[in-house]
C-alpha positions in Angstrom: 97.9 55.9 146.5 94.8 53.8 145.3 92.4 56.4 147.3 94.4 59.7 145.6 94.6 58.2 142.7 90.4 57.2 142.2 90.1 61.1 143.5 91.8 62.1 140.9 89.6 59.6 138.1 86.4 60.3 140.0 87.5 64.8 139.7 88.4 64.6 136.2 84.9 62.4 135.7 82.8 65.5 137.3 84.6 67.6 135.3 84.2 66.3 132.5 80.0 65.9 133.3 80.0 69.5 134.4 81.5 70.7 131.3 79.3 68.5 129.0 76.0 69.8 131.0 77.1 73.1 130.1 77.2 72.4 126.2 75.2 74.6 124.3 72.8 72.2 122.2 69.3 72.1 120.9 66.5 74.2 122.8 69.7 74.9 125.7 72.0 77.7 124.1 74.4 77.4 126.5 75.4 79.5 129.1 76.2 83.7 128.1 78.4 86.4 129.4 77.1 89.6 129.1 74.1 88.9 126.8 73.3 92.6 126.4 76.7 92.3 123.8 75.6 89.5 122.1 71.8 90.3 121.5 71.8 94.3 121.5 68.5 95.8 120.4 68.6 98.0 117.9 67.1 101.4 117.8 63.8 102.2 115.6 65.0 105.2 113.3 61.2 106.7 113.8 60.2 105.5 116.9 60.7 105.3 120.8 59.8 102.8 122.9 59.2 104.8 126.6 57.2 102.5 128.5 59.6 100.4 129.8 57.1 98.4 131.9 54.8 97.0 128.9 57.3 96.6 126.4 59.4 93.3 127.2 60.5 91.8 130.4 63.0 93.7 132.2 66.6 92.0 132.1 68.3 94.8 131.9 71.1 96.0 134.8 71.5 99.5 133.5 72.0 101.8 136.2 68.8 104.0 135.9 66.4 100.3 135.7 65.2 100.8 132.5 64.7 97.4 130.5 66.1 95.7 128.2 63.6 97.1 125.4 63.6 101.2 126.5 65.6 103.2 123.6 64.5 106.6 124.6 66.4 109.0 123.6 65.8 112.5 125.4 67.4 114.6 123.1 65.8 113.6 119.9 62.5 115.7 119.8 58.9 114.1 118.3 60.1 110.4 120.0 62.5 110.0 116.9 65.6 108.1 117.2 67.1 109.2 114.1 68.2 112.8 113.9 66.6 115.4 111.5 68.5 117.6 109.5 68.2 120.7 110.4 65.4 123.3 108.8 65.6 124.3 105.1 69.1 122.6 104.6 70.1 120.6 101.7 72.4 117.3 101.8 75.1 117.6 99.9 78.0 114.3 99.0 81.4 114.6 100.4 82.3 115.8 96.8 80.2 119.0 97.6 77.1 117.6 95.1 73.9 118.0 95.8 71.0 115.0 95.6 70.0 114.3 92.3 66.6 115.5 91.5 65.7 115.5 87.9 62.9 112.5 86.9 63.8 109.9 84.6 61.3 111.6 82.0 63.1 114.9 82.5 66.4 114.0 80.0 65.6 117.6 77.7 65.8 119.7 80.7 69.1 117.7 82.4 70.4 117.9 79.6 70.2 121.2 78.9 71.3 122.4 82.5 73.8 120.1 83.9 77.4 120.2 83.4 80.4 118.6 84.0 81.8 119.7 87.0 85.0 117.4 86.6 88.0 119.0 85.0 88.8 117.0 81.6 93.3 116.0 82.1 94.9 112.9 81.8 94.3 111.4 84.7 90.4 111.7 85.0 90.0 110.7 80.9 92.4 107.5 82.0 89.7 106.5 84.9 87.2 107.4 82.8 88.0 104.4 80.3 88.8 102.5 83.4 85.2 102.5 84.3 83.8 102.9 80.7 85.2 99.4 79.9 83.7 97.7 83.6 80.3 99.0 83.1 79.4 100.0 79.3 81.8 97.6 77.4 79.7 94.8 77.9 76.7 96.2 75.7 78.2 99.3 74.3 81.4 97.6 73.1 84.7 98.6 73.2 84.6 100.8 70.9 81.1 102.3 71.5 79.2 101.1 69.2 77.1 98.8 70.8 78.3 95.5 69.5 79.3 94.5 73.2 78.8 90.4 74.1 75.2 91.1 76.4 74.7 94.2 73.6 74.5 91.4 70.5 71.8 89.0 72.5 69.3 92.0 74.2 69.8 94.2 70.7 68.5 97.4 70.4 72.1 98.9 72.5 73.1 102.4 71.2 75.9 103.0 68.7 77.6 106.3 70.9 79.7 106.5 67.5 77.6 107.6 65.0 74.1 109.3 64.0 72.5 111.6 66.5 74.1 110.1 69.2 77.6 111.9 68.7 75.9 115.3 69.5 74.2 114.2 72.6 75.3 116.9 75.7 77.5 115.7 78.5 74.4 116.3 81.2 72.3 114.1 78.8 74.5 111.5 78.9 75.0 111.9 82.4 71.4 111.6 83.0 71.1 108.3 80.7 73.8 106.7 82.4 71.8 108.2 86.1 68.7 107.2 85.4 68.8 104.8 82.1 66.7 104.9 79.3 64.7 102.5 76.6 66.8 99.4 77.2 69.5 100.6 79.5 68.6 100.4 83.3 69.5 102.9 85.6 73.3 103.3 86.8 72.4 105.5 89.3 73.2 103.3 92.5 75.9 101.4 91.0 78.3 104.3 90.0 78.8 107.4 92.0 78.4 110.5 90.2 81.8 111.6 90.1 82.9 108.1 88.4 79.4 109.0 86.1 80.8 112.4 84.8 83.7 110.8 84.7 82.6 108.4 82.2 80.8 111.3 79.6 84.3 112.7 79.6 85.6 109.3 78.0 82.9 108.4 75.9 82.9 112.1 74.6 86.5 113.1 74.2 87.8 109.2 73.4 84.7 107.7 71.3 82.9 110.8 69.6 86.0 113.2 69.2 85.2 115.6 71.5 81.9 116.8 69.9 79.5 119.1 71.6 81.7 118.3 75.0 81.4 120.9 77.7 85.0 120.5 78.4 87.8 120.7 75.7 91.0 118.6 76.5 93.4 120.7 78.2 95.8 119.6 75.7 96.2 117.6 72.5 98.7 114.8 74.3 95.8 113.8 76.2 93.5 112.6 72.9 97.0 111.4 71.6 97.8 109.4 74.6 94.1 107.8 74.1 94.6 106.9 71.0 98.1 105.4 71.6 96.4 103.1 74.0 93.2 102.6 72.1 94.7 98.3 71.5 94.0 97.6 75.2 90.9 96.0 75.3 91.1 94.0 78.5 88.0 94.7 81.0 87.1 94.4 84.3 83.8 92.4 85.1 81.3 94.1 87.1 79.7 92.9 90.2 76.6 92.0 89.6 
């Protein structure tokens, strides 16, 4: 019983040691099941690394002995990894748009020649002031007129409510609000362009009347509905 007994002590002591030894710690990271999962390389978009004898050691157990480091890819041509599009097409959004290409310099000719493609009803002028009051409210105000909280310390925040501002287009707005303009930065990359033209639909149906809109409300219960809701004032803050 005595001899059984300091087995078992003396089993559970190596054990223990061998576990321990096997501690992942300081310059010793431990021991690693399939490594390739844990420290995959990723593939250059514009390059490819072919010579699989120069370029790292070779740890890798793929089946045709290429190393660790090889990301060739055969059927990209011009040793590119990342896939061109092909010849003299355009990218368009999954909305159908196409990239934005008018310079932040170009506002008369934007807006001139863009226009809303989103159809003014309830529903779109209701999201519009959603994301009116997360993004504009804090310098344009709730009501428009630039007396918004950051608006009041930078100054100098446009009044969409009065003067010449009231006849601005839709695409010129659009265009501010995509590219910015004096002391408003660029919305561009924060606000996707559907939410955008969303937005020009609110500020010009709900905070200029409708004036010089592209896009008439379908139906006076929208503008009434609006203004039966004009007391909620509540706003989202933005991410910043």
């Amino acid at each position: 019983m005595k001899i059984a007994k300091t087995l078992s002590i003396l089993g559970i002591a190596v054990a223990g040691i061998t576990l321990a030894s096997c501690r992942a710690g300081g310059e010793n990271q431990g021991l690693e099941f399939a490594p390739q999962m844990y420290h995959s390389v990723a593939y250059e978009p514009l390059t490819q690394i072919t010579d699989s004898e120069t370029k790292g050691e070779i740890i890798s157990n793929r089946e045709d002995g290429k190393g660790e480091y090889f990301n060739s890819n055969i059927n990209n041509p011009h040793n590119m990894n990342m896939r061109e599009p092909v010849a003299n097409t355009v990218p368009r959004t999954k909305n159908g748009y196409l990239p934005y290409r008018y310079k932040a310099f170009e506002i008369e000719e934007a807006g001139t020649t863009l226009k809303n493609p989103i159809e003014l009803n309830d529903e779109v002028l209701t999201e519009g002031k959603r994301l009116y009051q997360l993004y504009c409210t804090p310098c344009h105000g709730t009501g428009g007129q630039g007396d918004g909280k950051v608006g009041a310390i930078i100054g100098g925040v446009a009044n969409l409510t009065g003067g010449a501002y009231i006849t601005l287009s839709e695409g010129h707005i659009y265009h501010v609000i995509t590219k910015g303009k004096g002391r408003m930065g660029a919305h561009g990359s924060q606000i996707t362009p559907e939410n955008r033209w969303k937005i020009v639909h609110y500020v010009k149906q709900e905070l200029q009347g409708g004036q010089n809109a592209d896009n008439a409300a379908t139906t006076a219960e929208v503008v009434e509905e609006v203004e039966a809701d004009q007391e909620v004032t509540q706003v989202e803050t933005p991410a910043n």
